[in-house]
KEKE-3310 file (N, C-alpha, C; in steps of 0.2 Angstrom, whole numbers, plus 5000, padded with zeros to 4 digits):
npx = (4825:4812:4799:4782:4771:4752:4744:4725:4719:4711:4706:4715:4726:4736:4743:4746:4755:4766:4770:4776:4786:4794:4798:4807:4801:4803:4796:4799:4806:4801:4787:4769:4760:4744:4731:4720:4702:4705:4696:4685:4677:4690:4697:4702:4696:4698:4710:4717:4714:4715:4732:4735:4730:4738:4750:4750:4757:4765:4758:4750:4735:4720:4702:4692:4679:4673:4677:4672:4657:4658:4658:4647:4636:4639:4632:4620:4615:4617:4615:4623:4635:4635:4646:4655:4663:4660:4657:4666:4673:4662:4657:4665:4675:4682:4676:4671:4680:4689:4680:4680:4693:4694:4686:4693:4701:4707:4699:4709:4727:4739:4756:4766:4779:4786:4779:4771:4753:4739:4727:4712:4703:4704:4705:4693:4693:4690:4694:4705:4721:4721:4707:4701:4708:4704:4691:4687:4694:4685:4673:4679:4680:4667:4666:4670:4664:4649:4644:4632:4626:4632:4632:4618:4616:4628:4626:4623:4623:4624:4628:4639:4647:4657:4653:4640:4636:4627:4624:4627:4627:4629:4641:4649:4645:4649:4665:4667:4662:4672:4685:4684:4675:4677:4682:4683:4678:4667:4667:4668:4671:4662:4657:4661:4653:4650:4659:4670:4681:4696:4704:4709:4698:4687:4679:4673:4674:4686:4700:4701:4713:4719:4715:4722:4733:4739:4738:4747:4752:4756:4765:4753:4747:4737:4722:4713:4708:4707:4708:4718:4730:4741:4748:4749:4747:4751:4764:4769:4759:4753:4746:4743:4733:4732:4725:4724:4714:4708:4713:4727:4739:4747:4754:4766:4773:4791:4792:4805:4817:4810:4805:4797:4787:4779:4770:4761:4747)
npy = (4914:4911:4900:4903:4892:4899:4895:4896:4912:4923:4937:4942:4953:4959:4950:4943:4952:4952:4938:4940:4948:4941:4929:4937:4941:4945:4954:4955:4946:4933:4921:4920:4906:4907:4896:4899:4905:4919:4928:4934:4930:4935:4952:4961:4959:4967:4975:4964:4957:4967:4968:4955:4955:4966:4960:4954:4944:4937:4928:4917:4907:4900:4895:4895:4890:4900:4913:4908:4911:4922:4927:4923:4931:4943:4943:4938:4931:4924:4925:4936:4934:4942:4939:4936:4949:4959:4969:4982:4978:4976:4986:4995:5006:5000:4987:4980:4978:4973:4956:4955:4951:4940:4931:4925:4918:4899:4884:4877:4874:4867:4863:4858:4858:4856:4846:4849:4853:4862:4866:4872:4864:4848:4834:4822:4807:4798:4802:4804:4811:4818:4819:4828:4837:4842:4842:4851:4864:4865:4870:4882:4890:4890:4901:4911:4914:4913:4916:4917:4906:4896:4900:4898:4882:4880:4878:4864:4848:4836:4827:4815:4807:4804:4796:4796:4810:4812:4823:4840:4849:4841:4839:4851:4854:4844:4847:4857:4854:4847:4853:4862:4862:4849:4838:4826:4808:4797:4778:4772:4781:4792:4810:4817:4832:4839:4836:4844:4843:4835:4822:4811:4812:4807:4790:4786:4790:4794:4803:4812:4812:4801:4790:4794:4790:4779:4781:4786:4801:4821:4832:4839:4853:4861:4869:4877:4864:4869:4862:4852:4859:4861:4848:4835:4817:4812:4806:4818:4825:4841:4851:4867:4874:4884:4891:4904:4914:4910:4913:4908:4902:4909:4901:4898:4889:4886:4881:4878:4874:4868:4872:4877:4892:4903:4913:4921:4932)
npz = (4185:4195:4198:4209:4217:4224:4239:4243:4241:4245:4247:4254:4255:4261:4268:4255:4251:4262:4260:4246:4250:4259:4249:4242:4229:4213:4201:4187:4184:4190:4193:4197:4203:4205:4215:4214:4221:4223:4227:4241:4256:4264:4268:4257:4243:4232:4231:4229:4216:4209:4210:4206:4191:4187:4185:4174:4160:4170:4180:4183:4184:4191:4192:4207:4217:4223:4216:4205:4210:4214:4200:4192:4204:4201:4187:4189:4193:4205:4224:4234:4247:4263:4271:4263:4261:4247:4246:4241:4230:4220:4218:4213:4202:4192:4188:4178:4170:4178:4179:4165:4165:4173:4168:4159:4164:4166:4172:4174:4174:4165:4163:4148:4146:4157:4165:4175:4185:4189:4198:4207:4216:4211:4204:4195:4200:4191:4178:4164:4161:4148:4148:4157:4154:4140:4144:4155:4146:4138:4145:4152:4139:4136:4149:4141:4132:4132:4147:4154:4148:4157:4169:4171:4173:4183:4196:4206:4215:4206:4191:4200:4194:4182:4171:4171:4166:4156:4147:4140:4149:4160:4160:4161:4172:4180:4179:4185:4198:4202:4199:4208:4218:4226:4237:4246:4241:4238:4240:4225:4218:4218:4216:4234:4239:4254:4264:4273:4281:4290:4282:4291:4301:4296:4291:4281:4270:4254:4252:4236:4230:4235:4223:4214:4214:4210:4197:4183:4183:4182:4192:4202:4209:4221:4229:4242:4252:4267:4279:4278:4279:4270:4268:4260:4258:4246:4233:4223:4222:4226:4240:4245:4251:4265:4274:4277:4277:4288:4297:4299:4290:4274:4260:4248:4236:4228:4212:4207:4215:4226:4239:4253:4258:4271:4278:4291:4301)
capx = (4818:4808:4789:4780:4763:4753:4735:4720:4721:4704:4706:4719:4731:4741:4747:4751:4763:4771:4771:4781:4793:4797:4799:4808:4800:4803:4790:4802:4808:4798:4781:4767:4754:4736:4728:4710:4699:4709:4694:4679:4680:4695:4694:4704:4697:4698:4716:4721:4711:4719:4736:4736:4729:4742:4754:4749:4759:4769:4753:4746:4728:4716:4697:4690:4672:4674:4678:4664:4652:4658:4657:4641:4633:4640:4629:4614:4613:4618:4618:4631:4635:4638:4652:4662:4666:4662:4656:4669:4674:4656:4656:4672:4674:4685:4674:4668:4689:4691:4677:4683:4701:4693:4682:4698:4705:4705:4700:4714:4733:4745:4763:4767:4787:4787:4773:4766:4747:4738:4719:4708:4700:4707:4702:4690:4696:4688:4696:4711:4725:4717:4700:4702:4711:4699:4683:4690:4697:4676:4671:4683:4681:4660:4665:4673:4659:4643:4644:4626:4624:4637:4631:4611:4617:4632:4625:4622:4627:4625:4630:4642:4650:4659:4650:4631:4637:4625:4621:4634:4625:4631:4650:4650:4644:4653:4670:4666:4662:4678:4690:4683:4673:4677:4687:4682:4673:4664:4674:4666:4675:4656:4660:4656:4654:4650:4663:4679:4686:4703:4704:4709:4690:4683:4681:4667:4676:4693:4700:4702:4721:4721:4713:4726:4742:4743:4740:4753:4749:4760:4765:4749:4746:4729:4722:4704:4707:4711:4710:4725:4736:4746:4749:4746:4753:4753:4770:4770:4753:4754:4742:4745:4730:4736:4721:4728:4710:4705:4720:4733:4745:4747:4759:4771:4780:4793:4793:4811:4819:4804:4805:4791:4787:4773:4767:4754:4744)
capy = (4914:4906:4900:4900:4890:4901:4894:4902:4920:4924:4945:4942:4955:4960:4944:4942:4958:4950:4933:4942:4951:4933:4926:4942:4942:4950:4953:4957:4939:4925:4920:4918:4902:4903:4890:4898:4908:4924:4934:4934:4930:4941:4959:4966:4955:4972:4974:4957:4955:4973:4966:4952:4957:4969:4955:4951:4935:4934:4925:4908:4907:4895:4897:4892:4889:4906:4916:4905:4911:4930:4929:4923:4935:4949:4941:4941:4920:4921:4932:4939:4931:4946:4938:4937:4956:4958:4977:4987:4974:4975:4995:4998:5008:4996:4982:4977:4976:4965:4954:4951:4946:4932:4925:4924:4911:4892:4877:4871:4875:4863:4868:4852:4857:4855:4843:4853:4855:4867:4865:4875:4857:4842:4828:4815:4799:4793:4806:4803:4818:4819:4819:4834:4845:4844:4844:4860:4867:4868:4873:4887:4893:4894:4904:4915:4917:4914:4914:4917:4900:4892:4899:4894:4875:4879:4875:4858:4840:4831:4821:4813:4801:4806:4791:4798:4815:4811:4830:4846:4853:4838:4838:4856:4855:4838:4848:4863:4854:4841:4856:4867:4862:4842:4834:4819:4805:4789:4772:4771:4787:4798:4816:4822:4838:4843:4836:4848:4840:4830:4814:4808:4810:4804:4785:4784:4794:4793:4809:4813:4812:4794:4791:4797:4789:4775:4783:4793:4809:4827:4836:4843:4858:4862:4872:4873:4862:4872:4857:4848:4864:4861:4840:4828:4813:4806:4810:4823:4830:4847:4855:4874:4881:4883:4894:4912:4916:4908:4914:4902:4905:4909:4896:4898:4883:4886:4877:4874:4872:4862:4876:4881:4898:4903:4920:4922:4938)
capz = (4186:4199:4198:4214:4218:4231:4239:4242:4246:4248:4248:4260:4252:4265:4268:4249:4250:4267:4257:4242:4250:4261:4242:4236:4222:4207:4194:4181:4181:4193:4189:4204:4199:4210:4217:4215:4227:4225:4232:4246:4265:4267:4269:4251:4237:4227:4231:4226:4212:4204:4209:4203:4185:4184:4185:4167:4161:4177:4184:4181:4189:4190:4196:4212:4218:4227:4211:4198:4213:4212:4193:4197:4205:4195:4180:4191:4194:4210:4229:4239:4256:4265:4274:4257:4261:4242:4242:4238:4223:4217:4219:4209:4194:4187:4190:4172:4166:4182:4177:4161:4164:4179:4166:4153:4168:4165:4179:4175:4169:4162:4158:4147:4147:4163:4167:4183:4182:4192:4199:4215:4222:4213:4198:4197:4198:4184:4174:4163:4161:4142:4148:4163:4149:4136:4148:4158:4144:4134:4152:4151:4133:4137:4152:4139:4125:4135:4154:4156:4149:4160:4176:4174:4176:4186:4202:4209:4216:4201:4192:4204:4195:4177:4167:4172:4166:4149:4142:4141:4156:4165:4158:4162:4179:4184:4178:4190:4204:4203:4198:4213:4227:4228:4243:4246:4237:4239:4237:4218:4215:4216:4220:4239:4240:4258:4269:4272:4289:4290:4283:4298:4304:4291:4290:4277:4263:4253:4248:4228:4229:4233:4218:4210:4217:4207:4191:4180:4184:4182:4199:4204:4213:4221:4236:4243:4259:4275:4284:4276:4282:4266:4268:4255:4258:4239:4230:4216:4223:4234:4245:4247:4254:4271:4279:4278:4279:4295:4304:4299:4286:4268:4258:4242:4234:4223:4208:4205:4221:4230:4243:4254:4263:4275:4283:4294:4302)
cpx = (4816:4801:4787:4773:4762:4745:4732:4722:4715:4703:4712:4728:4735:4746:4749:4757:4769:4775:4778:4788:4797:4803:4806:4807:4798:4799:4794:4803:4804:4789:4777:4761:4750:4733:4721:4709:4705:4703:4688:4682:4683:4693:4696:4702:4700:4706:4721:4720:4714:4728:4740:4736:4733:4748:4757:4752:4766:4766:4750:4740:4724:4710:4695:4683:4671:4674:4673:4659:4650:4653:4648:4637:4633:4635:4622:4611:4614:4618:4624:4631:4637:4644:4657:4664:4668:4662:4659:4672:4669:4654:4663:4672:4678:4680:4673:4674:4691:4688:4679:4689:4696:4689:4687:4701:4704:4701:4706:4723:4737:4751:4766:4775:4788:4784:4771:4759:4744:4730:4717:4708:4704:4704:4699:4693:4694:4689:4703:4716:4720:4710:4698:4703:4704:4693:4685:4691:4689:4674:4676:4681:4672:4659:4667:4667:4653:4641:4638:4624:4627:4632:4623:4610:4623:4630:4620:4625:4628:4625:4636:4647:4651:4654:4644:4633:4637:4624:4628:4635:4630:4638:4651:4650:4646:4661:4670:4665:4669:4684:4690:4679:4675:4684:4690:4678:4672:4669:4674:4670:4668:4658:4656:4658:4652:4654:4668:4683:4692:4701:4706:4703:4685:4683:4677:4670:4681:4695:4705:4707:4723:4719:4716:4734:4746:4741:4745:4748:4757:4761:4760:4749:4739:4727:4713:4703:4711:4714:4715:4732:4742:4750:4745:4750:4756:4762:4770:4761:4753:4749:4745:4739:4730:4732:4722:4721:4705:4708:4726:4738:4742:4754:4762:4775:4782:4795:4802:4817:4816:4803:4799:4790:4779:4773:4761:4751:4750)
cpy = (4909:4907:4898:4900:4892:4898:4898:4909:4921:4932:4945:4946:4957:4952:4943:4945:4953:4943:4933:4943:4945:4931:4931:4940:4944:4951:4953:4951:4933:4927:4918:4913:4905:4899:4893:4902:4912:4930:4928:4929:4936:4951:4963:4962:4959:4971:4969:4955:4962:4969:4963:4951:4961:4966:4954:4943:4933:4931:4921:4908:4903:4899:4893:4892:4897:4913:4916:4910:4921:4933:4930:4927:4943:4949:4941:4933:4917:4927:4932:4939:4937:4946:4936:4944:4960:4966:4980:4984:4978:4984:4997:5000:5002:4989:4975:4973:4970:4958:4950:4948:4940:4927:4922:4919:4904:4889:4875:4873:4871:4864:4860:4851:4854:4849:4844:4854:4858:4868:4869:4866:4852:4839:4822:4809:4795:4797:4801:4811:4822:4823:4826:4839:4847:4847:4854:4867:4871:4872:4882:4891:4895:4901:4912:4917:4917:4911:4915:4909:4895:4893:4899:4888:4877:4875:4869:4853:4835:4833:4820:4810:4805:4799:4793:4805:4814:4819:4837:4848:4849:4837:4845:4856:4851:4843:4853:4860:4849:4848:4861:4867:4852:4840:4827:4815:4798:4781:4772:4775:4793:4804:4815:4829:4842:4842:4839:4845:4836:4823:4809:4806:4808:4797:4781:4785:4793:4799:4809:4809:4805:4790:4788:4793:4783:4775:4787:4798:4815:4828:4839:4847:4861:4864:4871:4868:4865:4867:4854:4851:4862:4851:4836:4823:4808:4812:4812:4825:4833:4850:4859:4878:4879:4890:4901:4915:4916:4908:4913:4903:4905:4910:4898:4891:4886:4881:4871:4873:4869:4866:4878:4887:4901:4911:4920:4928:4941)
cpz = (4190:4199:4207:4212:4222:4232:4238:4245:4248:4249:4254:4256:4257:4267:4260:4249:4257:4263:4250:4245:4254:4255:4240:4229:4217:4198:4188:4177:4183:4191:4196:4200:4205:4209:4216:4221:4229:4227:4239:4254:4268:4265:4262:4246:4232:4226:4227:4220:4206:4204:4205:4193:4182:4184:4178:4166:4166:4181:4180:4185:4184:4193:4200:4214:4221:4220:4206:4204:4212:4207:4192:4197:4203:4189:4182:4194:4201:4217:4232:4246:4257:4269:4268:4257:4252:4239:4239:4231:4219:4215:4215:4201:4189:4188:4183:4170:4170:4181:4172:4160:4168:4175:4159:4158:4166:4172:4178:4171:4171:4160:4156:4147:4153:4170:4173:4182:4190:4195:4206:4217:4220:4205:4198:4198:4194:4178:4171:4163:4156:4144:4152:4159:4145:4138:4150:4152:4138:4140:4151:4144:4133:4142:4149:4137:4127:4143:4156:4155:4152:4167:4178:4176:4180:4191:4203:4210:4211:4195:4196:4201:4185:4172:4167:4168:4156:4144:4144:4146:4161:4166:4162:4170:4185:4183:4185:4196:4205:4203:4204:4220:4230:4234:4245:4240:4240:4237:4230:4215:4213:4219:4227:4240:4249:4263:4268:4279:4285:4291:4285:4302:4302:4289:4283:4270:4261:4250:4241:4227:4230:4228:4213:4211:4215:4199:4188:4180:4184:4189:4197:4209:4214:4230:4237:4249:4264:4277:4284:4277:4278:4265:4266:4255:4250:4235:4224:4216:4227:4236:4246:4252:4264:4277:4282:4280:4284:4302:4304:4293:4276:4263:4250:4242:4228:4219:4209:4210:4227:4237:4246:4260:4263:4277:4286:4297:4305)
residu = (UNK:UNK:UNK:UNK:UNK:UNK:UNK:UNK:UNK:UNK:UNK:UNK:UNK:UNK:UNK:UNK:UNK:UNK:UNK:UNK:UNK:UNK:UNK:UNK:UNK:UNK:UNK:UNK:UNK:UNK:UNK:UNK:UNK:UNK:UNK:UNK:UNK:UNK:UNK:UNK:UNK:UNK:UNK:UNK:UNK:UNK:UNK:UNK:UNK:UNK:UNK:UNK:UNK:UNK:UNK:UNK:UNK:UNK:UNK:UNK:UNK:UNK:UNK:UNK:UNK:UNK:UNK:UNK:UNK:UNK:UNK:UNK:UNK:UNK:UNK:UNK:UNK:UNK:UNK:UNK:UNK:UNK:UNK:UNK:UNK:UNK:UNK:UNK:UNK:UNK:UNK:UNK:UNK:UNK:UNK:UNK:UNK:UNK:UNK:UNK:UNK:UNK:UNK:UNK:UNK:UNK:UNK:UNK:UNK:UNK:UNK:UNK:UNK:UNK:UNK:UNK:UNK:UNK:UNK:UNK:UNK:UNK:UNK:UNK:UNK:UNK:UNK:UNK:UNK:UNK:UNK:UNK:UNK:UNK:UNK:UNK:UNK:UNK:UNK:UNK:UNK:UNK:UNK:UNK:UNK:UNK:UNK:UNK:UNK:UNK:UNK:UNK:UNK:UNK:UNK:UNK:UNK:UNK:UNK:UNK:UNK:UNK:UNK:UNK:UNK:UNK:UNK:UNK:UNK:UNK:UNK:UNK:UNK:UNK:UNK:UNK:UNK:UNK:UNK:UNK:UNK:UNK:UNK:UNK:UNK:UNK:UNK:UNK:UNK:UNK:UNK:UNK:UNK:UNK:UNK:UNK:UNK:UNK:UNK:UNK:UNK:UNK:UNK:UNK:UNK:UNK:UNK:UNK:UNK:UNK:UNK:UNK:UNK:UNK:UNK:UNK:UNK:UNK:UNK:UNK:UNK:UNK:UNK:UNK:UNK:UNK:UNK:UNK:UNK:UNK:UNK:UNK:UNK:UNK:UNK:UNK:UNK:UNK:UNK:UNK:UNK:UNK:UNK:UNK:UNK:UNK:UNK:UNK:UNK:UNK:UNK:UNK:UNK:UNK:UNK:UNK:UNK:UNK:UNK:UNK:UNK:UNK:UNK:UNK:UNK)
# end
């Protein structure tokens, strides 16, 4: 059995399939984790999003800022960029069944035999391992039992900072933005959310991961910046999304041989 970690897809199923048979891999036995944001941008979310479901438990997935945004606007809390190419998703007779598996996903999978952990964007720096599980894991269990009450506070900048995040609203909505849109952060450790460039151009900011490099942490795996085209320089923290939907590739690590493989258009 082999586990692979694959970035974002973004509706980018043809490159999945290319991606697979790269891997040869075999449903029967290997396991595919995602990184988050398996639909919008790309041209097949539908495709991707049936695929993968019929996976079942040969798939690990997390959710990404791109998929909460979907859910989203299926509920009515939010509109549909026309450039997330979301129509034929949103027009599909299975639509409801699709729905409810994406809202049965976490922020965040942990495999403690293995201690690998699994995230779209990243973890505060003022989090502990404990604290990230727990939070994410209420965050996750509300998006099961009342997503309507999740996605009236989903959206906003704040709080920034895990200490100011005084009311549920704010735990809730600091979790989501650290597990799915966060990149960078301020030296104090406050989210930023709107820089995506390479932290090489960036002189003002420190990106999450450094954070992180001198604390005990698990092998993390986490996708959501193009720009890093799969390099993080901290050790036991990996970068996958590798921009399959801007042209550039789309990445698989497998777990147990540290092996990584590419496809592009």
């Amino acid at each position: 059995m082999a586990s692979y970690v694959i970035g974002d897809v973004q509706g980018c199923f043809k490159q999945l399939q290319s991606l697979l048979a790269k891997i040869n891999f075999d449903p029967k036995a290997d396991e595919l984790w995602f990184c988050g944001d398996l639909v919008a941008r790309g041209p097949d979310s539908l495709a991707t999003l049936r695929f993968i479901h019929a996976l079942g438990t040969k798939a690990k997935i997390v959710l990404g800022n791109h998929d909460l945004h979907f859910l989203a606007c299926v509920y009515g809390f939010a509109k549909v960029d026309p450039k997330d190419q979301l129509d034929e998703l949103l027009k599909a007779p299975d639509l409801s069944e699709l729905v409810n598996w994406l809202q049965q996903q976490p922020l965040m999978h942990f495999d403690a035999e293995r201690n690998v952990l699994l995230v779209h964007a990243g973890l505060a720096p003022d989090w502990d391992l404990s604290v990230a599980l727990t939070t994410t894991a209420e965050v996750s269990q509300l998006l099961k039992d009342s997503p309507e009450k999740l996605f009236a506070v989903m959206y906003g900048n704040t709080p920034s900072l895990w200490s100011d995040a005084k009311t549920d609203e704010d735990r809730w909505r600091f979790a989501i933005n650290s597990c799915t849109r966060m990149r960078f952060c301020l030296s104090n450790g406050a989210l930023e959310l709107k820089e995506k460039r390479h932290p090489e151009k960036v002189t003002t900011l420190r990106p999450w991961y450094e954070f992180w490099e001198r604390k005990s942490h698990p092998m993390i795996f986490f996708g959501h910046w193009a720009a890093l085209m799969g390099h993080s320089p901290v050790d036991g923290i990996y970068a996958l999304d590798t921009g399959c939907v801007w042209g550039n590739y789309l990445t698989a690590y497998c777990i147990e041989t540290t092996q990584r493989y590419s496809v592009c258009d």
